[in-house]
N, C-alpha and C positions, 0 to 999 in steps of 0.2 A: 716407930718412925719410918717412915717414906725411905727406900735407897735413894742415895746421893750418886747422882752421874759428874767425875768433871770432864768439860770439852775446853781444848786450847785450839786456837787461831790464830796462826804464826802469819800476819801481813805483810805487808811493804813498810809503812807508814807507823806500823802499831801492832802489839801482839798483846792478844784477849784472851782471857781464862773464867771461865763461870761453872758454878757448879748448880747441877739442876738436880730437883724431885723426879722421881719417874713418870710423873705426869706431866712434866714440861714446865714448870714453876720454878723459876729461879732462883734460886735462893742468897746468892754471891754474884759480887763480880769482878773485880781486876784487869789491869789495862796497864800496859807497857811503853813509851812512844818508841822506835825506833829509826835510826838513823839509814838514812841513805846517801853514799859517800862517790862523788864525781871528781873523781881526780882529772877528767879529759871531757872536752864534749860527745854529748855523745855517750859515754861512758857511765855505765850504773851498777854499785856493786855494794857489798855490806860485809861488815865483819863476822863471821861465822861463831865466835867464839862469843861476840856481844851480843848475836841472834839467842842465842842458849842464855844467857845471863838476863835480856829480858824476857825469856820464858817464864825465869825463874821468878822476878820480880813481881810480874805478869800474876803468877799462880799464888807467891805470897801474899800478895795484895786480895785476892780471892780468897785464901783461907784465913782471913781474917774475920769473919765474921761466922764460920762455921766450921764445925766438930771433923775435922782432917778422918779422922779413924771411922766414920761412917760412911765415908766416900768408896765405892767399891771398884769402879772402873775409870778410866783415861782415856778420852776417844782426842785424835789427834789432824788438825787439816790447815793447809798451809799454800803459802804464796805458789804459785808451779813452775814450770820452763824454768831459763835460766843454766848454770852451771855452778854444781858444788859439788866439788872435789876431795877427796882422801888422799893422801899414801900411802905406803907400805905401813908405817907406824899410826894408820888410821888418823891421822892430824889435817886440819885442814889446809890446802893447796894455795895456798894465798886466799884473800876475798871472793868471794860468791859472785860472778856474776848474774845479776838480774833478768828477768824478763822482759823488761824493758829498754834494755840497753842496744842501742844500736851499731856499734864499733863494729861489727860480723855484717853490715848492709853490703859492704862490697866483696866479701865470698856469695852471699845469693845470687849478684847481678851477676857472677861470672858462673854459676852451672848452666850447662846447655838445658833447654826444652828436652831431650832427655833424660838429661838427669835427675830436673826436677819430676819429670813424670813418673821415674821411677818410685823416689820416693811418695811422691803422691797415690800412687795402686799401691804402698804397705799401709800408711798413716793416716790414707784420705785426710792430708790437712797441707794449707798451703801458708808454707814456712814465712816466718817473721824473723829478725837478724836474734831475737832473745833465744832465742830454741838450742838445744843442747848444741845439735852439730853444729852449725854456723860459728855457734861459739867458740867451740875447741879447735875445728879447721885455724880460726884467725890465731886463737893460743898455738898451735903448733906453728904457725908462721911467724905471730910477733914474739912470744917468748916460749920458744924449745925447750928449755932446762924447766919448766912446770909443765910444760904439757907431759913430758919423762918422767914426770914423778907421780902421775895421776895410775891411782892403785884402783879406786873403788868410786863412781858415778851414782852420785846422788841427785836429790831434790831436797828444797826446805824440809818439807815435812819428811824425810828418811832422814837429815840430820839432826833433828828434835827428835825424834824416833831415839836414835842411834844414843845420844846424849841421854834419854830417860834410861834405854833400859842394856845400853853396849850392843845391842843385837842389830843390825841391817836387813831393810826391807824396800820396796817400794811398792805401789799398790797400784792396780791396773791403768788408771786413773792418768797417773805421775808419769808411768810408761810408754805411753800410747805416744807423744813425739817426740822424735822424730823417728825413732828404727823399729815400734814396734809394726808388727805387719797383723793389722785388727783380724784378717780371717784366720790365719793360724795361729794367731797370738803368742807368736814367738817373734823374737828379735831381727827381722829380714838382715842377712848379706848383702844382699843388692842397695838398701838404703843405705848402710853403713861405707859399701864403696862407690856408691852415687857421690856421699859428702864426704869423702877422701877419710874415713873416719875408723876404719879395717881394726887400726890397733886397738878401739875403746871397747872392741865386745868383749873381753873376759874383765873388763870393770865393770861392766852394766850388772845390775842385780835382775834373777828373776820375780816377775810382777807377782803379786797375791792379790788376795779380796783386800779392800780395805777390812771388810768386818769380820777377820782372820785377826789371830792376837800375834803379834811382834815380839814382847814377850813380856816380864814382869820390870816395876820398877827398880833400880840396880838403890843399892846402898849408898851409894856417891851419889845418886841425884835425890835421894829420899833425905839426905841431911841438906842438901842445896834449894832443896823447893818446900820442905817442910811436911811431904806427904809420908802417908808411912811406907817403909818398903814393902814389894813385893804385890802392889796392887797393879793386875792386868792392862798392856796398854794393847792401844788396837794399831795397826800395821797403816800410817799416817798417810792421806789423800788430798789430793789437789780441794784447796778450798770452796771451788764451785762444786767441785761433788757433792761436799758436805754441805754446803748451801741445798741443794737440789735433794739430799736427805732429809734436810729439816723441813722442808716444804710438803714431804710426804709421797716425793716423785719418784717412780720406778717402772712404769708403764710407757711401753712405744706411744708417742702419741700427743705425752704429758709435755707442755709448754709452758715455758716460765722467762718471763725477761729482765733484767737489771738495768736499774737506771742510776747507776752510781758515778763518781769519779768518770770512769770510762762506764761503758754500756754492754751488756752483752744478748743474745738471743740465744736459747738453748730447746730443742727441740730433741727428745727420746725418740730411740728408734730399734728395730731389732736386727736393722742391716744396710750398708749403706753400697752409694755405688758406685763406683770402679770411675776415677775420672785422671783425665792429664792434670790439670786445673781446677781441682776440688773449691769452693766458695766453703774460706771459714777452718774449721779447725773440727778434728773428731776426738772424742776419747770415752774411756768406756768408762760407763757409771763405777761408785765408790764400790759396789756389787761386784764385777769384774764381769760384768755379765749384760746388760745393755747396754747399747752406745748412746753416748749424747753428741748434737750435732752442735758447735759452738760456734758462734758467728759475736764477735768480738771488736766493736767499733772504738777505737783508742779514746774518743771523745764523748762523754754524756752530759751527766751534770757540770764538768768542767766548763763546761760553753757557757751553763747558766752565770756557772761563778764568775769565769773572764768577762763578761759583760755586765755583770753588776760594777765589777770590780773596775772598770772603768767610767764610772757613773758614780761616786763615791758620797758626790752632795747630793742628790736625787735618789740613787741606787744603793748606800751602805746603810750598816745595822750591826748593832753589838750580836745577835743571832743571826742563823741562815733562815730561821722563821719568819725576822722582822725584814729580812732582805727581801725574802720570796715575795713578801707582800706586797713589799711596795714595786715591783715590777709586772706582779699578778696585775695589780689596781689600775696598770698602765693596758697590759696585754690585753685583759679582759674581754673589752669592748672592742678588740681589733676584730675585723670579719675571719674567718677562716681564709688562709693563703697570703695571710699579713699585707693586705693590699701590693700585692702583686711581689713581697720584699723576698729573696728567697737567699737561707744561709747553706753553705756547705760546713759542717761542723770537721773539718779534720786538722784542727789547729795543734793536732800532734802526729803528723804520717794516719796512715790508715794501713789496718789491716783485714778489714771484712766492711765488705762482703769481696774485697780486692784489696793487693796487697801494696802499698805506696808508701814508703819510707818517707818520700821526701812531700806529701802529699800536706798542703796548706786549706786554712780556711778562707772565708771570702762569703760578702755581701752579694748578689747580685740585682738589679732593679730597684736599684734608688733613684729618685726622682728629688728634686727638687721642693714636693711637694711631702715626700717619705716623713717620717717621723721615730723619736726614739721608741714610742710604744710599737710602731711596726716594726722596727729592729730585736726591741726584745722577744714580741713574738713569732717571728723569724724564726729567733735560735731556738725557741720551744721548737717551733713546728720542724725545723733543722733534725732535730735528736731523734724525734718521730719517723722524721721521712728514713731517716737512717736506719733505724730498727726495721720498720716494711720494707726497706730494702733489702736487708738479711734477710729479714724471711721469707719474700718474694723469691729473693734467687735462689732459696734452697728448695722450696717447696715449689714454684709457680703460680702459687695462689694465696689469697690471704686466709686467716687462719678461721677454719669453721666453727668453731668453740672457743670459751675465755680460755684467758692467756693471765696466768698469775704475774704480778709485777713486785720488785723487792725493790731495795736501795734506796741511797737521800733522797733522790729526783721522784719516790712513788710517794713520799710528805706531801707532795706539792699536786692541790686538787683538782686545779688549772691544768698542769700538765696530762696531769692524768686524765681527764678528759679530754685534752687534744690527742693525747696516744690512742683513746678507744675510739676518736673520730678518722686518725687519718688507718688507723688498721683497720677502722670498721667490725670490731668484735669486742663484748664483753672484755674489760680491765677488772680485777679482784686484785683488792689489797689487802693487806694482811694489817694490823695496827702492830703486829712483831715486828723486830726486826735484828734477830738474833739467831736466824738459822742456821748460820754458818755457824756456830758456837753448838746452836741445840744439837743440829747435824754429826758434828762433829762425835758430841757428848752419847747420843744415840749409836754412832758406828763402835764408840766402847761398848757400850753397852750389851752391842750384840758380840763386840769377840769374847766379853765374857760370860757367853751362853745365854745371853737375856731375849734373844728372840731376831728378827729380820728388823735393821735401823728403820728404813724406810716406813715400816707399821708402827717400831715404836715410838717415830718422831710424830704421829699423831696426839692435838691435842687440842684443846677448846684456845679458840683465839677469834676475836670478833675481825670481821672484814668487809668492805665497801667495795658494794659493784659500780665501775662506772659505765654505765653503758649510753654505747654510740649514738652520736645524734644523727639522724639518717637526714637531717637537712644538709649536714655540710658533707656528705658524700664524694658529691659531684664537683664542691670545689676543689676537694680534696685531693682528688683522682687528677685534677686539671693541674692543682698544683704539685702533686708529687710526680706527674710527666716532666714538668719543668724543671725539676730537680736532678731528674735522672740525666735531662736531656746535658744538663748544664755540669753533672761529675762526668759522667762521658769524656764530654770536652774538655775537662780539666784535668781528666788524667793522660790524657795525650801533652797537652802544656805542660804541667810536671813533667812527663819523660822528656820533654825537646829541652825544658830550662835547665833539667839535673846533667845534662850532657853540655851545656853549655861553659866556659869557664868564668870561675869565680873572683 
């Protein structure tokens, strides 16, 4: 029989567990939902204790249809940023706050140019209010008595880590922001007293490989998850890593983007450069060892959904299939540049390719004559424009090779070909879409001695090119000026309206 890998995916939303053949062949699989708890606006955080409990659930569910004692490793990748806490008695500090959570907006608006630049030449990344320091700056200001208690600085996946096997880690990945400093990959001083943050460095853990082992599974979680004790877990990374494993990426160079929930662009590199005002976010592959350049627009497939979802007798569907469709059937025939309609997607702030907490979406060039099929393809060509614009700002150029695409929004075949129209480069789809799980399952696999993840997430999986139609180029190019022209302008109105009184 085949070895059995399992990979767990501790989400926002949901936590996944599958166990795979070493060929990449799934065998299980298990799914958790998880709760996300907003006591304030603004405010995003989760129970750390119920995070572990559907892990556990998560993994029961998974080993239910396959032999627990042929399972050899635990490869582990989870939600990232955010703040989660220990004390002295290793217990958790109250709730987790999330990555998304924006209560910390008003310690960024108040570091000087600066400050932020300081931390920008350790992290090359330009901060969001979720990111560790932000977060803890505002806990040491609105409640002192937990910021005093905070013994040991984690992440998701070092808490799942920590609950498998009692052992603490974090993995390069998880590290990288806010205070690690990417050229000596040590913990900078100077970032830490940029963000008034001095006291949190002998909490921080030192970074490892993720595909280094953390250590074995403890006895207490071997009776609570059903596996047996004692089997190798790997030292747990940010979820995109593991994505970016299962895809097969480890090479400067290698590009892959996400069209989920939110959206991401991810570009391999083997060094990046020194900037006040970095565009995007850095951190170092699950590897510890190349850098990925993350450019992270807060809005993707969201836009699609919010606008079906306001169309419910024309635009709803018991599936997101039957949705897609009936707005495709509209979009279709729209010309490129959605007769002149053009969307800004940041109907949740923005954080890439620039950072806008308060940062809205909006229509622009409606006419009277406008129509809902040019609005819905709008918001397509909206997401689009969005992603070229990550990766314009980081690179200057568009992309000279395909660009692997993952998440809900690459189902969708329309979109997919508007994204290889308005990038103008080869789109490849994958028909998986379990990397981050395979990922995961794979960086086990290598901590326990099986080989480099990145080669062994290799494996047969059929994929669709979509390649650029070189007729809509030039609208293209016409209307992603207009786009640019028109966030410009809207991020100056943002800053004049968030000062304004409420």
């Amino acid at each position: 029989m085949k070895p059995l890998w399992l990979g767990i995916d501790v989400g926002t939303t949901a936590v996944k567990a599958a166990v795979y053949q070493s060929d990449g062949t799934q065998v299980s699989y298990g799914e958790c939902p998880s709760e996300v708890i907003t006591p304030k606006p603004g405010h995003s955080e989760q129970d750390m204790s119920q995070v572990w409990a559907g892990v556990c659930t998560a993994i029961g569910a998974a080993l239910q249809t396959v032999d627990a004692s042929q399972i050899e490793s635990i490869g582990l990748a989870a939600q990232g940023d955010g703040l989660w806490v220990l004390n002295t008695q290793k217990e958790p500090v109250g709730p987790a706050i999330l990555w998304n959570d924006t209560r910390a907006s008003g310690v960024l608006s108040d570091l000087s140019d600066n400050q932020l630049a300081t931390i920008a030449h350790a992290c090359h990344t330009s901060l969001w209010p979720g990111t560790m320091g932000p977060l803890f700056r505002w806990l040491q200001s609105h409640a002192p008595e937990q910021a005093q208690q905070v013994a040991h600085v984690m992440h998701c996946a070092g808490w799942v880590g920590y609950c498998l096997t009692g052992e603490m880690a974090v993995d390069y990945s998880d590290a990288s922001i806010p205070f690690l400093d990417l050229n000596s990959r040590t913990y900078s001083d100077s970032a830490l007293s940029a963000l008034g943050a001095e006291g949190l460095k002998p909490a921080l853990l030192l970074p490892k490989s993720a595909e280094s082992q953390l250590g074995t599974l403890s006895a207490k979680a071997a009776s609570a998850t059903g596996l047996p004790a004692g089997l190798p877990v790997s030292v747990g990374t940010l979820d995109l890593s593991a994505m970016i494993v299962g895809m097969g990426m480890d090479q400067p160079g290698d590009t892959m983007m996400i069209l989920g929930t939110t959206a991401v662009v991810n570009i391999l590199t083997d060094q990046v450069s020194p900037s006040d005002r970095p565009v995007g976010a850095s951190a170092y592959h699950a590897n510890g060892s190349t850098l990925t350049r993350i450019l992270a627009p807060t809005t993707g497939a969201a836009a699609f959904d919010w606008f079906c979802a306001l169309h419910p007798q024309t635009l709803g569907g018991e599936t997101p299939a039957e949705i897609a469709g009936k707005l495709n059937a509209l979009a279709k025939d729209v010309p490129a540049g959605a007769n002149g309609v053009t969307f800004l997607p940041h109907l949740n702030g923005e954080r890439a390719p620039f950072v806008a907490p308060d940062a809205t979406g909006a229509f622009f060039g409606l006419r009277s004559t406008s129509t809902k099929a040019d609005m819905g393809r709008a918001v397509m060509e909206g997401a689009a424009f969005s992603l070229r614009d990550c990766y314009v700002s980081e690179c200057g150029h568009l992309p000279k090779g395909t660009v692997q695409l993952t998440g809900g929004g690459a189902k969708n075949a329309l979109w997919c070909q508007i994204i290889a129209d308005v990038m103008q480069t080869p789109i490849q789809v994958s028909e998986a879409s379990d990397h981050g799980l395979w990922g995961a399952a794979c960086l086990g696999a290598a901590a326990n001695g099986k080989g480099v993840a990145s080669t062994l997430a290799d494996r047969s999986a059929t994929t669709i090119v979509f390649n650029p139609n070189t007729a809509n180029a030039t609208a293209y190019d016409a209307a992603f000026a207009t786009y640019k022209t028109l966030s410009n302008a809207a991020q100056a109105l943002w800053a004049q309206t968030s000062k304004e009184p409420q």
